[in-house]
C-alpha positions, 0 to 999 in steps of 0.5 A: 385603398388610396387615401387622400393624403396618399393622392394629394401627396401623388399629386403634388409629386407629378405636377410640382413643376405647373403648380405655379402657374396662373393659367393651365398649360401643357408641357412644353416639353411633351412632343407632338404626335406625328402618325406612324404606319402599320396602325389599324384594327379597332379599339373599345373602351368601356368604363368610367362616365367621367372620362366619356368626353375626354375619351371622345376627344382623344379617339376624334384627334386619333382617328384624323391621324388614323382615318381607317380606325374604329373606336366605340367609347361607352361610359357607365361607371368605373365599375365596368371597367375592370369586368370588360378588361378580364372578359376582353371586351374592351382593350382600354377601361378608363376609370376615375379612381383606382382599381379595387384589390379584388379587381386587381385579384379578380383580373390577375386570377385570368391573366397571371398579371395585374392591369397597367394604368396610365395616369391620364390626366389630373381632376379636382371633384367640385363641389357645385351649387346653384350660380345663385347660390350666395355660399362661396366655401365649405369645410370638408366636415360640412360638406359631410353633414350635408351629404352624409348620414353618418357624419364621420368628419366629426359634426355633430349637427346635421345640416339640411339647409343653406342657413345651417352653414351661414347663407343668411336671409331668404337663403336661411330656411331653403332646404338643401337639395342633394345631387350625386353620382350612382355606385357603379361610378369611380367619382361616388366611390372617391368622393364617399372616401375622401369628403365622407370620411369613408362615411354613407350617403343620406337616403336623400341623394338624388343618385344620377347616372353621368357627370353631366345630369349631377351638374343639370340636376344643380343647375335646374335646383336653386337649393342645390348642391353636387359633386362632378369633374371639374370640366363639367361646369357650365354658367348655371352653376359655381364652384363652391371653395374648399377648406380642410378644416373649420379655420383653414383657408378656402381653395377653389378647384383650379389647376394650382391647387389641385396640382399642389395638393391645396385642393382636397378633392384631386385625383388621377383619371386613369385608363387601365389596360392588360398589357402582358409583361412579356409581350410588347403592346401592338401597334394600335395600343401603343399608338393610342397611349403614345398619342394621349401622353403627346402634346394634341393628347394633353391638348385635349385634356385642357380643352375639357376642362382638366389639368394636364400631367407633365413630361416626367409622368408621362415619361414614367408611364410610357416606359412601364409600357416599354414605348419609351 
């Protein structure tokens, strides 16, 4: 199980070199994509929900360099990544948290080998409210009691409306209304580890099946509060500020906080694939993770609202790969 200083830790490693820039950019170093010949076939990726538009984005950039190549994207949740991997349905199964021991077992049992992951990109997991909302930051505890039933961050006080954590006013008495994702997704399973203390979801969670219907719900819910990727914000909503503890400072999930580790809730996007040590990817494959680490492919990432990953990651990943 990774833990959150083990992810913040990652993190910080691999994007150190943007952390301190104000605007989100991709790394100059990262080469541009140029086509090659001998690409065709089809591709299906199946997994995780948050990736669903980045995906899109990729396999559109791809196809107008590879006209002739089908790509099918379905997004239901993490968890059907790794059953469409061992069955061979899918040959790219994106997902917003690591893969489980038992997936990786359940997969080697088939293949004799583990799944390789490519770290696609970098995510800060907002918290959002109501753009009407007065309340600008939150401590991991609290956030725990609003969502958790179990209360493992160590309040001993429920919270159950918007003055329990200081809004005042009209604001005081306003119940709190919750919003979150369903099992089957990676980003439900991080943020239970990570904002939850590995604590349990309050009967109350109004469980949605995309990242998108979690920000619609706060959108449309003035008392609302949830928790989705940061590229799914719209202007219905705000981003609510994060601290580690009662005292600590409040951080917003941008692209420096989230790259230094200042941010709590930031996590890799990963696409994993069965690649055979022994043999090398075919073309198509190849190509299409070649192009994801390309200077378009982090392109991408930005114009969805994520944060790019640098050279050296990159370089990291294409080499276990052997495409470096």
């Amino acid at each position: 199980m990774f833990k959150k200083r083990f992810i913040a830790a990652a993190v910080t490693a691999v994007a150190a070199s943007f952390a301190a820039q104000a605007q989100v950019q991709v790394d100059p170093a990262l080469p541009s994509y140029e086509p090659v010949s001998g690409v065709s076939g089809s591709l299906k990726s199946i997994g995780s929900d948050t990736l669903n538009n980045l995906m899109t984005l990729w396999a559109e950039g791809f196809n107008a360099m590879y006209p002739a190549v089908k790509i099918e994207i379905e997004g239901k949740g993490s968890s059907t990544a790794p059953p469409a991997l061992i069955a061979g349905t899918s040959q790219f199964g994106p997902m917003s948290r690591p893969m489980k021991s038992k997936e990786i077992d359940d997969f080697e049992k088939k293949y004799g080998y583990k799944p390789t992951a490519v770290r696609s990109a970098i995510d800060a997991l907002a918290v959002y409210a109501h753009k009407d909302n007065p309340i600008e930051c939150l401590t991991l505890q609290q956030v725990d009691a609003i969502f958790s039933k179990t209360r493992k961050g160590g309040l001993d006080k429920d919270i159950t409306t918007w003055g329990d954590v200081g809004v005042t006013g009209e604001w005081a008495s306003r119940p709190i209304s919750i919003y979150g994702r369903n099992s089957a997704s990676g980003t439900y399973g991080y943020f239970k580890e990570v904002a939850l203390f590995n604590g349990d979801y309050k009967d109350s969670v109004k469980e949605q099946p995309g990242s998108s219907t979690v920000v619609q719900g706060v959108a449309s819910d003035v008392g609302g509060i949830g928790y989705s990727g940061v590229g799914y914000k719209t202007a219905d909503v705000k981003f609510v500020k994060l601290a580690t503890a009662p005292g600590e400072t409040c951080y917003e999930p941008n692209a420096e906080h989230a790259s230094s580790g200042a941010y709590p809730i930031s996590r890799f996007l990963y696409i994993y694939v069965n690649k055979n040590p022994n043999r090398d990817l075919e073309p198509l494959r190849g190509e299409f993770i070649k192009f994801i680490y390309s200077k378009q492919g982090q392109e991408a990432v930005v114009k969805d609202g994520y944060f790019p990953v640098i050279k050296a990651l990159a370089d990291d990943d294409l080499k276990r790969f052997g495409l470096k």
